[in-house]
PDB file of N, CA, C, O and CB in Angstrom:
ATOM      1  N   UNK A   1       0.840  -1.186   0.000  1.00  0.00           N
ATOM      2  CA  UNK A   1       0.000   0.000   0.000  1.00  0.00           C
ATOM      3  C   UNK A   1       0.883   1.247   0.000  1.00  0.00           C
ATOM      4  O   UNK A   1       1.949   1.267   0.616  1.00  0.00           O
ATOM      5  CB  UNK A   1      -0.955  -0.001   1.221  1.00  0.00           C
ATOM      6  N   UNK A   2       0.444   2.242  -0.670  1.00  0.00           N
ATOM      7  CA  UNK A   2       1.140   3.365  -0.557  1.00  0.00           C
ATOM      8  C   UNK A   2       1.069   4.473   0.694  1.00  0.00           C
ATOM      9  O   UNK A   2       0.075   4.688   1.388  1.00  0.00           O
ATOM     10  CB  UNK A   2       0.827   3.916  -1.666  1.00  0.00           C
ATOM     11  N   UNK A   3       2.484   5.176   0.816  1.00  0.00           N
ATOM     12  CA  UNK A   3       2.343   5.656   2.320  1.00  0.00           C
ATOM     13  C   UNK A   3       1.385   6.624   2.073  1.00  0.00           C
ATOM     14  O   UNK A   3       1.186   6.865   0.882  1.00  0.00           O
ATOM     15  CB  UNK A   3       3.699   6.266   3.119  1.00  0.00           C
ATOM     16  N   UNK A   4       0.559   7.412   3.116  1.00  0.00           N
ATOM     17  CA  UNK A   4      -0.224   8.580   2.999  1.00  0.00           C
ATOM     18  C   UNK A   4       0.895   9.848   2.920  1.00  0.00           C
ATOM     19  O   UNK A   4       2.088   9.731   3.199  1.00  0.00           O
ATOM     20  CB  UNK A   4      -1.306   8.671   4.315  1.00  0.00           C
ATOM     21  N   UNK A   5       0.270  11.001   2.505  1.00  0.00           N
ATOM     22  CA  UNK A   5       1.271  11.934   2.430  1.00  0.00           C
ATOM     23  C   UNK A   5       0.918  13.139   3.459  1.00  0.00           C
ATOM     24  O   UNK A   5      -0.169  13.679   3.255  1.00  0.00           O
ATOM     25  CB  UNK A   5       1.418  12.398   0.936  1.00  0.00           C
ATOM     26  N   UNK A   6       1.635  13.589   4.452  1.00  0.00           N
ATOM     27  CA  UNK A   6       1.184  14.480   5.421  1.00  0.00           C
ATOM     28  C   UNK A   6       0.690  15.528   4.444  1.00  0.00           C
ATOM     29  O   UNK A   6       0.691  15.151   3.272  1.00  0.00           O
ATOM     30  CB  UNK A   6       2.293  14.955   6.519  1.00  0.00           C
ATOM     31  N   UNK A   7       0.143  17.134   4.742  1.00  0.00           N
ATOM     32  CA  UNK A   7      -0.217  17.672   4.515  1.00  0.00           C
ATOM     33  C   UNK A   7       0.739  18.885   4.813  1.00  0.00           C
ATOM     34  O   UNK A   7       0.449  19.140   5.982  1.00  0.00           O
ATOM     35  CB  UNK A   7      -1.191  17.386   4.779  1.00  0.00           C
ATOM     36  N   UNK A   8       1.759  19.826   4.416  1.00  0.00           N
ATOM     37  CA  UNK A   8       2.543  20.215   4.808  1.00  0.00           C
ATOM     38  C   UNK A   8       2.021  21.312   5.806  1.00  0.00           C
ATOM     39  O   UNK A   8       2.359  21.492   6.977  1.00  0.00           O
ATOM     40  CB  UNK A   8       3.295  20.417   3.872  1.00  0.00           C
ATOM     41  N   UNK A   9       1.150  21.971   5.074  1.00  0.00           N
ATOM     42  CA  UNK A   9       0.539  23.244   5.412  1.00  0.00           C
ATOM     43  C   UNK A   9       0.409  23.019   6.839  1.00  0.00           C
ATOM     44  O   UNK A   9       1.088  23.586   7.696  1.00  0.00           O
ATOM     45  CB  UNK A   9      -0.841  23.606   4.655  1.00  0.00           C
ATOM     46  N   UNK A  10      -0.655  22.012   7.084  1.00  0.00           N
ATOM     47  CA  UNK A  10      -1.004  21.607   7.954  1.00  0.00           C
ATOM     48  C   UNK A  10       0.352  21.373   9.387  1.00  0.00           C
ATOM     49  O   UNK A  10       0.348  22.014  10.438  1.00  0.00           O
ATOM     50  CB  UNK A  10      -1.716  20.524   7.305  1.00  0.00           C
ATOM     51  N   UNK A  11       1.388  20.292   8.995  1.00  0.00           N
ATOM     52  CA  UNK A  11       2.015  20.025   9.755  1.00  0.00           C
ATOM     53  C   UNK A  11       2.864  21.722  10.548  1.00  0.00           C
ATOM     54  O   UNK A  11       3.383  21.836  11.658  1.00  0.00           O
ATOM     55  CB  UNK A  11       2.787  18.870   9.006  1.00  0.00           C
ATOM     56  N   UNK A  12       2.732  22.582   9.664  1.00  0.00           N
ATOM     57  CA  UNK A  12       3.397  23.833  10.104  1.00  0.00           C
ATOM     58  C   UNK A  12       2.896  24.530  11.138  1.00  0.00           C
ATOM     59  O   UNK A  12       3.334  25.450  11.828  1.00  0.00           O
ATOM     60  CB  UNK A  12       3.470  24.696   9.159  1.00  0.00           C
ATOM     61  N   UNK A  13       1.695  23.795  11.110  1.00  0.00           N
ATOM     62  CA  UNK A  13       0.097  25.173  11.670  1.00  0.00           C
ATOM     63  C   UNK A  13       0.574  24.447  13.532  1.00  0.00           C
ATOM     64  O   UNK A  13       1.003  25.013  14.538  1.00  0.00           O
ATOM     65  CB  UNK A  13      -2.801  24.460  10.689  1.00  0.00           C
ATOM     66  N   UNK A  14       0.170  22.804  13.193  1.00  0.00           N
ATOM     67  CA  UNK A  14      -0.268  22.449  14.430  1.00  0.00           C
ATOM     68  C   UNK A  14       0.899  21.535  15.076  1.00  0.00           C
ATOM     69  O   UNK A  14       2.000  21.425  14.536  1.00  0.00           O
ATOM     70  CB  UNK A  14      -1.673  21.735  14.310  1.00  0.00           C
ATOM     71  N   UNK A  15       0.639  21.054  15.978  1.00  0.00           N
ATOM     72  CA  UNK A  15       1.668  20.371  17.299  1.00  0.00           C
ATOM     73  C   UNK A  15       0.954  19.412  18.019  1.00  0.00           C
ATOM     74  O   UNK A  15      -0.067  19.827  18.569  1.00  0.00           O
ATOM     75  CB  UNK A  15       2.186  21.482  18.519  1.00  0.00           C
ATOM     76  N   UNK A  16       1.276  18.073  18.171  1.00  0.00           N
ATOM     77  CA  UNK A  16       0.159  17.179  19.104  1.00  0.00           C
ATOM     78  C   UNK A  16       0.887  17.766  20.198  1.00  0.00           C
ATOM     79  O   UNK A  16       1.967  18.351  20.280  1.00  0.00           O
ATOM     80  CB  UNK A  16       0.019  15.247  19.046  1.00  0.00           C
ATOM     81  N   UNK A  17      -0.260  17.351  21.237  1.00  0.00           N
ATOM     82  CA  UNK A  17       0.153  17.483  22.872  1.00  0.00           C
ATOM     83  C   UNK A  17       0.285  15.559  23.314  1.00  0.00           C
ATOM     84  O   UNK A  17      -0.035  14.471  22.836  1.00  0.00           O
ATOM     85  CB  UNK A  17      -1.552  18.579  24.034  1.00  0.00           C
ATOM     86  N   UNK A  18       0.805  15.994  24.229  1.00  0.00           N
ATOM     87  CA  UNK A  18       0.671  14.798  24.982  1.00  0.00           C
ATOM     88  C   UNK A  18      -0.262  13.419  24.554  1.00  0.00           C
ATOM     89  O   UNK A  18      -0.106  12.475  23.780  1.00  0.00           O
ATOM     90  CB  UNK A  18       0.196  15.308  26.184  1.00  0.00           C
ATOM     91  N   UNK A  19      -1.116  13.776  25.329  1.00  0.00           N
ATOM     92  CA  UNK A  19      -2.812  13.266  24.687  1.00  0.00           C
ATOM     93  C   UNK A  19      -3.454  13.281  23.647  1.00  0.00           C
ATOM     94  O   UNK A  19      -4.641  12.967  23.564  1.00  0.00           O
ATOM     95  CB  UNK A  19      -3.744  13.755  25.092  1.00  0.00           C
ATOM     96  N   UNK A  20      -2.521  13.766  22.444  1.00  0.00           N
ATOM     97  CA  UNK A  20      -2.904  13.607  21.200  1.00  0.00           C
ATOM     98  C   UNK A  20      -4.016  14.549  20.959  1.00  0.00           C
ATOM     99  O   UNK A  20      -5.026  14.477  20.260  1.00  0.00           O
ATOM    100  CB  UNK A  20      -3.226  12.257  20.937  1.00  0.00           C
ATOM    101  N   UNK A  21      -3.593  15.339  21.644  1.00  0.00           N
ATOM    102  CA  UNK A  21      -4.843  16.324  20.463  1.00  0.00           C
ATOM    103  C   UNK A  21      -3.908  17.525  20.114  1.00  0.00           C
ATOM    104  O   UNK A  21      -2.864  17.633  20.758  1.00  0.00           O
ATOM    105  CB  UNK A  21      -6.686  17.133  21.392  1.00  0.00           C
ATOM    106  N   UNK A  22      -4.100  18.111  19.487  1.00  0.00           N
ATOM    107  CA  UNK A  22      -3.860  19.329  18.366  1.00  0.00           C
ATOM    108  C   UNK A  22      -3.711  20.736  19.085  1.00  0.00           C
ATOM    109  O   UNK A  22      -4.560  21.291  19.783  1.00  0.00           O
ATOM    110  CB  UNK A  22      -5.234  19.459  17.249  1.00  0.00           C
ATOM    111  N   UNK A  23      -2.253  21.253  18.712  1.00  0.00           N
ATOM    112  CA  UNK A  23      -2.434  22.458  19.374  1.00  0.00           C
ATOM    113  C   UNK A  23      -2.108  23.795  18.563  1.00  0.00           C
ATOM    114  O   UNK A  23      -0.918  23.611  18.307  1.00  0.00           O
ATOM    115  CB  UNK A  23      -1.628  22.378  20.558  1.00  0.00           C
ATOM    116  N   UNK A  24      -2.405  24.887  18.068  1.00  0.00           N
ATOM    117  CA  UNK A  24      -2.090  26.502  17.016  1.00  0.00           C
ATOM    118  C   UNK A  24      -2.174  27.480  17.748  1.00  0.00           C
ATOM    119  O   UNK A  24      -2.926  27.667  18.705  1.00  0.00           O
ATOM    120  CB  UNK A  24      -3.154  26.974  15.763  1.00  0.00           C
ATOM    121  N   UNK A  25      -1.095  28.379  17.139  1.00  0.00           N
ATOM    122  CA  UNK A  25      -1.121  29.500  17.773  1.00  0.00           C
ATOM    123  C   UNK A  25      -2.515  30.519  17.399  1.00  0.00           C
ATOM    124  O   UNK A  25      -3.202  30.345  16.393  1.00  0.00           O
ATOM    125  CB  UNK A  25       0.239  30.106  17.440  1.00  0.00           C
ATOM    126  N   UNK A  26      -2.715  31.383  18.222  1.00  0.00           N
ATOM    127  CA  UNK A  26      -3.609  32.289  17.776  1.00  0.00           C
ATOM    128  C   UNK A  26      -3.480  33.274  16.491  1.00  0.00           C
ATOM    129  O   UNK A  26      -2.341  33.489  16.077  1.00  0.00           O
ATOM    130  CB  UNK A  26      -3.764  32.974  18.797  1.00  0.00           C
ATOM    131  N   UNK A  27      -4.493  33.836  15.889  1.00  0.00           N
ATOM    132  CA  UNK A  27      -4.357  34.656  14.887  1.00  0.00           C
ATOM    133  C   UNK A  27      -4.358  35.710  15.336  1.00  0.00           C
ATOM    134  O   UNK A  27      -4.613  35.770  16.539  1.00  0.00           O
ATOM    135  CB  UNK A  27      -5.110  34.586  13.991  1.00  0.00           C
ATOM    136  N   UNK A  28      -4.100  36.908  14.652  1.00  0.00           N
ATOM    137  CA  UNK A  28      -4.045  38.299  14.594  1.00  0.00           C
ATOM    138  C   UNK A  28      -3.129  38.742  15.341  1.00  0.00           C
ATOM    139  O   UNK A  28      -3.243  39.399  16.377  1.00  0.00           O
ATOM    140  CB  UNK A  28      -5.129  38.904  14.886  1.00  0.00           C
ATOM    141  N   UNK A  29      -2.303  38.421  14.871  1.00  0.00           N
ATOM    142  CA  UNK A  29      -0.817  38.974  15.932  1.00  0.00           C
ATOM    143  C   UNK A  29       0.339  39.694  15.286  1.00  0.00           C
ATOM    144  O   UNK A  29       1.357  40.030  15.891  1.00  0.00           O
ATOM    145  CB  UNK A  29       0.057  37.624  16.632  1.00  0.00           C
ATOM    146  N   UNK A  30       0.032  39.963  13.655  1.00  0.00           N
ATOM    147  CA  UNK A  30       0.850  40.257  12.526  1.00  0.00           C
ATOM    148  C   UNK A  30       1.168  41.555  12.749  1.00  0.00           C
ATOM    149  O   UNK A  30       2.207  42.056  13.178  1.00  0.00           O
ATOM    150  CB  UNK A  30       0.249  40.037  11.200  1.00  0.00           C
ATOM    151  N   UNK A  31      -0.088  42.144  12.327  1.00  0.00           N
ATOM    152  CA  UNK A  31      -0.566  43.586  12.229  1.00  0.00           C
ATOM    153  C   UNK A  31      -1.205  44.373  12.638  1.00  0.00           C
ATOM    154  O   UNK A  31      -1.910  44.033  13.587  1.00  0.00           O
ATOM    155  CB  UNK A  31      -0.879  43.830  11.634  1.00  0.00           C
ATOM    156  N   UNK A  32      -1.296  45.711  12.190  1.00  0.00           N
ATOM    157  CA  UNK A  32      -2.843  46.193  13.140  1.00  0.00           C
ATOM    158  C   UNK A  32      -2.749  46.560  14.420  1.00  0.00           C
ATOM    159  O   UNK A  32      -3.694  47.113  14.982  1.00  0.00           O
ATOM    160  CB  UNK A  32      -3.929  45.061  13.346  1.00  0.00           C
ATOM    161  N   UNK A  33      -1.619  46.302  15.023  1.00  0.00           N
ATOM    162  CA  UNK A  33      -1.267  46.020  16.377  1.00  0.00           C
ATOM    163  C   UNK A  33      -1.614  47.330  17.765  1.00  0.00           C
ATOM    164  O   UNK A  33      -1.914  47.279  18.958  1.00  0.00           O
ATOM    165  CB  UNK A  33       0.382  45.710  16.184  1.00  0.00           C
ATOM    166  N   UNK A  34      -1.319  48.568  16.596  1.00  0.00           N
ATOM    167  CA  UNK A  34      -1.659  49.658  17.738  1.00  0.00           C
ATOM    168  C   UNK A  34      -2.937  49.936  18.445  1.00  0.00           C
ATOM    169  O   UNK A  34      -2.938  50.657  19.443  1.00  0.00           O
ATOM    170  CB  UNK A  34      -1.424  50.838  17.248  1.00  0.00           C
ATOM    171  N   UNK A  35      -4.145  49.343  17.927  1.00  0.00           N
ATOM    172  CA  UNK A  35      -5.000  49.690  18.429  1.00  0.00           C
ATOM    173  C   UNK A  35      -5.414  48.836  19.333  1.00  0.00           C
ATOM    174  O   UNK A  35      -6.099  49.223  20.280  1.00  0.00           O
ATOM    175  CB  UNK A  35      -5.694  50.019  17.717  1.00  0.00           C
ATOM    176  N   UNK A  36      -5.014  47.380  19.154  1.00  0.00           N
ATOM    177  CA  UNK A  36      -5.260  46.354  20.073  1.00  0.00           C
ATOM    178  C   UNK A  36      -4.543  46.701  21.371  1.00  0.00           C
ATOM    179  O   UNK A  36      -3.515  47.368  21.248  1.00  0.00           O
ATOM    180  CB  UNK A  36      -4.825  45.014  19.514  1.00  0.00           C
ATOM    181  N   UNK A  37      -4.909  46.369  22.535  1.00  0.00           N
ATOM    182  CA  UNK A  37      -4.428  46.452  24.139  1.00  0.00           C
ATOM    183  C   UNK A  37      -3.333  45.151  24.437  1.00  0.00           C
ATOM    184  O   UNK A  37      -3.429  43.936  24.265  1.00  0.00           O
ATOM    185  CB  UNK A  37      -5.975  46.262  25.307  1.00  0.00           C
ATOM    186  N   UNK A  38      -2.276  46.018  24.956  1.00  0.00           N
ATOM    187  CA  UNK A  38      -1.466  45.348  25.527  1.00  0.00           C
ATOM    188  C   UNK A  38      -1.815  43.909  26.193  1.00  0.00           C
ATOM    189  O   UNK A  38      -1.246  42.839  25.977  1.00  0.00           O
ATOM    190  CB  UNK A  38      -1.034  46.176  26.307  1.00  0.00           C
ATOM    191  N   UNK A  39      -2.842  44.157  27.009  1.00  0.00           N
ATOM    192  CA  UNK A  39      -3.497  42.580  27.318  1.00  0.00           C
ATOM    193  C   UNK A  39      -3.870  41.368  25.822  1.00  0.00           C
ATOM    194  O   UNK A  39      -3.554  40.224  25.497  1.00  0.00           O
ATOM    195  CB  UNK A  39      -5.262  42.978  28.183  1.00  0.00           C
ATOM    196  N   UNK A  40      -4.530  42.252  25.396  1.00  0.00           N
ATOM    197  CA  UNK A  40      -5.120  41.487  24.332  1.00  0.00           C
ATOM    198  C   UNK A  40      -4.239  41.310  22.861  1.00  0.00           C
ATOM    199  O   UNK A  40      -4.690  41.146  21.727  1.00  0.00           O
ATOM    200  CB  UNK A  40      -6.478  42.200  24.069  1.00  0.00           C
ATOM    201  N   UNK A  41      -2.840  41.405  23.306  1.00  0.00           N
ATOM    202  CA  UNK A  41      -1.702  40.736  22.761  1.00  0.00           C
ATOM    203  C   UNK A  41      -0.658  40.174  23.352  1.00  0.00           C
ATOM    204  O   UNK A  41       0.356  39.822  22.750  1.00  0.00           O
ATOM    205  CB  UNK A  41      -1.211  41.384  22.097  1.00  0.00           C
ATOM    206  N   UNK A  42      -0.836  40.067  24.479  1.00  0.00           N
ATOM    207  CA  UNK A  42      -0.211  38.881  25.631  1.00  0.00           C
ATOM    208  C   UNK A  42      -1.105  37.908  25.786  1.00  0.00           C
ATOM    209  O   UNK A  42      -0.868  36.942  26.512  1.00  0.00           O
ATOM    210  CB  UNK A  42       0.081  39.390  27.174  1.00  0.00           C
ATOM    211  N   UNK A  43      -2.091  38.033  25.206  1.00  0.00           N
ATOM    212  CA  UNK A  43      -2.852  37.111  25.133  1.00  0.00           C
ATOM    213  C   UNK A  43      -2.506  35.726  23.825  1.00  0.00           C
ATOM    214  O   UNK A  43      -2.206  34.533  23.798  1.00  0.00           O
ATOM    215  CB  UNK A  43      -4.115  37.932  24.998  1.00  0.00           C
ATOM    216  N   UNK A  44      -2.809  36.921  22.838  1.00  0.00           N
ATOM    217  CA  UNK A  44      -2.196  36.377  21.232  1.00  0.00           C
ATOM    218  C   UNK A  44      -1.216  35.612  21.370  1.00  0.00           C
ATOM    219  O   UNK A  44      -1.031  34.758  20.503  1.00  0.00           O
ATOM    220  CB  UNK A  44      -1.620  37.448  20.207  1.00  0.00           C
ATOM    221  N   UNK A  45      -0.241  35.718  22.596  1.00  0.00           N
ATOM    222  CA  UNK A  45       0.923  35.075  21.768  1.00  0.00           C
ATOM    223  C   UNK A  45       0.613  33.382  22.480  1.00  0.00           C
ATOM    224  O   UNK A  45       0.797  32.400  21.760  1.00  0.00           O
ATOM    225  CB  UNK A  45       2.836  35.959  22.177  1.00  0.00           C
ATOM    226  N   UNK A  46       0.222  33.249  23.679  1.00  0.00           N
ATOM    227  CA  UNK A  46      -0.529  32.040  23.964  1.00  0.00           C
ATOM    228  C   UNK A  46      -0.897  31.275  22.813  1.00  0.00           C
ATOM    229  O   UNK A  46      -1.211  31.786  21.737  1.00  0.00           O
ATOM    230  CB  UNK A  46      -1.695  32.332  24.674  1.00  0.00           C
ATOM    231  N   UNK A  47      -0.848  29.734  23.104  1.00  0.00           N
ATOM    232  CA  UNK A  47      -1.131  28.522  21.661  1.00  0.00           C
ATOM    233  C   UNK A  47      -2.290  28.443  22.797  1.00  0.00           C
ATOM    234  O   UNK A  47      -2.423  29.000  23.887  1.00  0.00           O
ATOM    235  CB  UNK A  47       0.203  26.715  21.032  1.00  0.00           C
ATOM    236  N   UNK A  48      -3.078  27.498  22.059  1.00  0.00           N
ATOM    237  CA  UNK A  48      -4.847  26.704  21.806  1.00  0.00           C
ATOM    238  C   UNK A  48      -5.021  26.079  22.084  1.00  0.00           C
ATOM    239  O   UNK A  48      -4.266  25.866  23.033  1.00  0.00           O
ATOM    240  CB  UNK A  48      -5.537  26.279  20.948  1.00  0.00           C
ATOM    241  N   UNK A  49      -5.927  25.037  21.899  1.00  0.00           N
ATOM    242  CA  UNK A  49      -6.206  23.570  20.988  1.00  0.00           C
ATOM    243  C   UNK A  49      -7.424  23.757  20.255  1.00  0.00           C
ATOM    244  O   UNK A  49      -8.466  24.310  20.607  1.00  0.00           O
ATOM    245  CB  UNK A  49      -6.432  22.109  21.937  1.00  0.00           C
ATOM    246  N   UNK A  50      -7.037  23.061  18.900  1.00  0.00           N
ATOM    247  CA  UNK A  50      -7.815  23.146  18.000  1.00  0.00           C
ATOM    248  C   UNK A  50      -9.396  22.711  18.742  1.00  0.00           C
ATOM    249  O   UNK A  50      -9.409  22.100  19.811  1.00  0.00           O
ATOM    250  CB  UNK A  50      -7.210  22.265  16.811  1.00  0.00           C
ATOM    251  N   UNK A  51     -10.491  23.049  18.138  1.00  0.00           N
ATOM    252  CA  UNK A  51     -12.058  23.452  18.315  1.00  0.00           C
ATOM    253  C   UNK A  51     -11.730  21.716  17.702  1.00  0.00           C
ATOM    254  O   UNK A  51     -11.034  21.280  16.785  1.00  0.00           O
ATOM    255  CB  UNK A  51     -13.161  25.145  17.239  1.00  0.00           C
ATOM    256  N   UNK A  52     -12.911  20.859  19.071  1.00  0.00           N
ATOM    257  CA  UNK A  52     -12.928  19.535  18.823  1.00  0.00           C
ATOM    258  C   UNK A  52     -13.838  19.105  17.292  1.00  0.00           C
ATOM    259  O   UNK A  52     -13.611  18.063  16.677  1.00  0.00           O
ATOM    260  CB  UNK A  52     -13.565  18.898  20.208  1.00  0.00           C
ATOM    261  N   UNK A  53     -14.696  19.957  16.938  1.00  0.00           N
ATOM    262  CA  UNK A  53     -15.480  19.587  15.684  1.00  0.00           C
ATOM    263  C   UNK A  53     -14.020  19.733  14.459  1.00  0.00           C
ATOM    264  O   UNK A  53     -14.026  18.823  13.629  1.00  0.00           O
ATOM    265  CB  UNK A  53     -17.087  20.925  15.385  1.00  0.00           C
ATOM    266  N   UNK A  54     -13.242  20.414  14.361  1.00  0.00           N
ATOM    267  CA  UNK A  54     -12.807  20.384  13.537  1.00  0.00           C
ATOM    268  C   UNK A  54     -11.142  19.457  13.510  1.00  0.00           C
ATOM    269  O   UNK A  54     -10.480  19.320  12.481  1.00  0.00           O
ATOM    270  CB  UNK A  54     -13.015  21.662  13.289  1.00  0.00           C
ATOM    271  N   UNK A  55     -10.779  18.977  14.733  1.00  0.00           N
ATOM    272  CA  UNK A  55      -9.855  18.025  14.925  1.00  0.00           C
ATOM    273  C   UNK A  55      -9.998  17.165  14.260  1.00  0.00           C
ATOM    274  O   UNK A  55      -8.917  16.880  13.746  1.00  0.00           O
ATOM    275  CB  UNK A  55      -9.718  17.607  15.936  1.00  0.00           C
ATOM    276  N   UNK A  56     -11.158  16.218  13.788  1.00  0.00           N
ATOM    277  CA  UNK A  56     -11.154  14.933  12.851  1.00  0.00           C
ATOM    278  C   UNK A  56     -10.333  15.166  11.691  1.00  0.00           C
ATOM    279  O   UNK A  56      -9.394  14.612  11.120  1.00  0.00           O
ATOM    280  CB  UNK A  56     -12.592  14.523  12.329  1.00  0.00           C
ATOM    281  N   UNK A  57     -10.985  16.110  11.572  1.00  0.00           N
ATOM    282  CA  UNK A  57     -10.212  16.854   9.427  1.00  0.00           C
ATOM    283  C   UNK A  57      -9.099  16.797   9.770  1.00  0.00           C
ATOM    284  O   UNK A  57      -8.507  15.774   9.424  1.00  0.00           O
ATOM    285  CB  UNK A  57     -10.451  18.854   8.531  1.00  0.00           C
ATOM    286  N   UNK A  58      -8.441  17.667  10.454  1.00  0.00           N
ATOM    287  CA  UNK A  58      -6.650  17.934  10.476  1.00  0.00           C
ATOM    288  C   UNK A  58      -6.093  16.823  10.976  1.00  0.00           C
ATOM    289  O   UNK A  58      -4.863  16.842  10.935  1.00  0.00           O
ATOM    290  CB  UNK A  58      -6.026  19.201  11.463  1.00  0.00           C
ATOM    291  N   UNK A  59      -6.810  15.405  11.651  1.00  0.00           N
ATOM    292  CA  UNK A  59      -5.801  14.597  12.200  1.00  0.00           C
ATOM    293  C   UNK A  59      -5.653  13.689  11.109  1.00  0.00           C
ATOM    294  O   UNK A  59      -4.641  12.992  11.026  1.00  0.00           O
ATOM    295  CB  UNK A  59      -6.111  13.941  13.567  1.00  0.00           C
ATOM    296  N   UNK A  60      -6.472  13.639  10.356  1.00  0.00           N
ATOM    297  CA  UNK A  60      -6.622  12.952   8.025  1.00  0.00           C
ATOM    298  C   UNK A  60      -5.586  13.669   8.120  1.00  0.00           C
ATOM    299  O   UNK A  60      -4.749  13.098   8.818  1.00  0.00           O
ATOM    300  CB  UNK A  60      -8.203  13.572   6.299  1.00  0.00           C
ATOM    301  N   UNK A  61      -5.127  15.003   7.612  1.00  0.00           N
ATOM    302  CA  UNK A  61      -4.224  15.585   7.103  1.00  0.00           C
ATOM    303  C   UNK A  61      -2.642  15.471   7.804  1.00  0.00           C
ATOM    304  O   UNK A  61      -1.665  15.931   7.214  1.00  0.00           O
ATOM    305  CB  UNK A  61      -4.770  16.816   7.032  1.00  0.00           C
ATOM    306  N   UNK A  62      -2.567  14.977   8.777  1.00  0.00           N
ATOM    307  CA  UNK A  62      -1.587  14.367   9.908  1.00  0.00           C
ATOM    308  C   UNK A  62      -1.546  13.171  10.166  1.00  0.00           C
ATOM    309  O   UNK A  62      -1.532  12.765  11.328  1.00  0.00           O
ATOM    310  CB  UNK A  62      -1.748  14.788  11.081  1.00  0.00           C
ATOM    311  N   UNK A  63      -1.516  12.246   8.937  1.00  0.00           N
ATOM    312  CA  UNK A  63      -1.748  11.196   9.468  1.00  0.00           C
ATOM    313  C   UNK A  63      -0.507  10.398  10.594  1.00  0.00           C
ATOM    314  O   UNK A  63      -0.677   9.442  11.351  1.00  0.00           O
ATOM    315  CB  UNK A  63      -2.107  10.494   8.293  1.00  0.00           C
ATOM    316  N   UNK A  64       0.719  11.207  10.340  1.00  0.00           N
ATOM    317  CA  UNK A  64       1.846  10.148  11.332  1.00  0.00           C
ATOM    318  C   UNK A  64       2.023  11.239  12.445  1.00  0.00           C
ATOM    319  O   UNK A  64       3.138  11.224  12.967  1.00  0.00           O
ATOM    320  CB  UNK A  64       3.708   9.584  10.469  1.00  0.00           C
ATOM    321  N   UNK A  65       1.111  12.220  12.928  1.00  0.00           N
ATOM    322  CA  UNK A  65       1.485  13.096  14.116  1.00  0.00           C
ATOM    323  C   UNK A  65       1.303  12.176  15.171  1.00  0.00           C
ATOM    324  O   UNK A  65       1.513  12.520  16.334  1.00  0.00           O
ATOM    325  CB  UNK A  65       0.620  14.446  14.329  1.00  0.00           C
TER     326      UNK A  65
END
């Protein structure tokens, strides 16, 4: 059988934890930045875990994470 092929994009985005689930950093942290509050970009730089409805899809696209 042929191997599956990770998904690169994907492998860049996310990180298993421990327990196998999925972890990304937050968005909006690029730009834009002056108007946002100091809190609410110490916040940004904090990682996640991916929203459980959408973990099935990305762990297809990961298949050897």
């Amino acid at each position: 059988m042929v191997k599956m092929k990770t998904h690169r994009a994907a492998a860049k985005r996310f990180k298993a934890t421990g327990t196998g689930k999925l972890k990304r950093m937050k968005a909006n942290k690029s730009h834009i930045l002056e108007k946002k509050s100091p809190k609410r970009k110490r916040n940004l730089r904090k990682s996640t875990l991916i929203d459980k409805t959408k973990e099935k899809n990305y762990k297809k696209a990961l298949p050897y994470l």
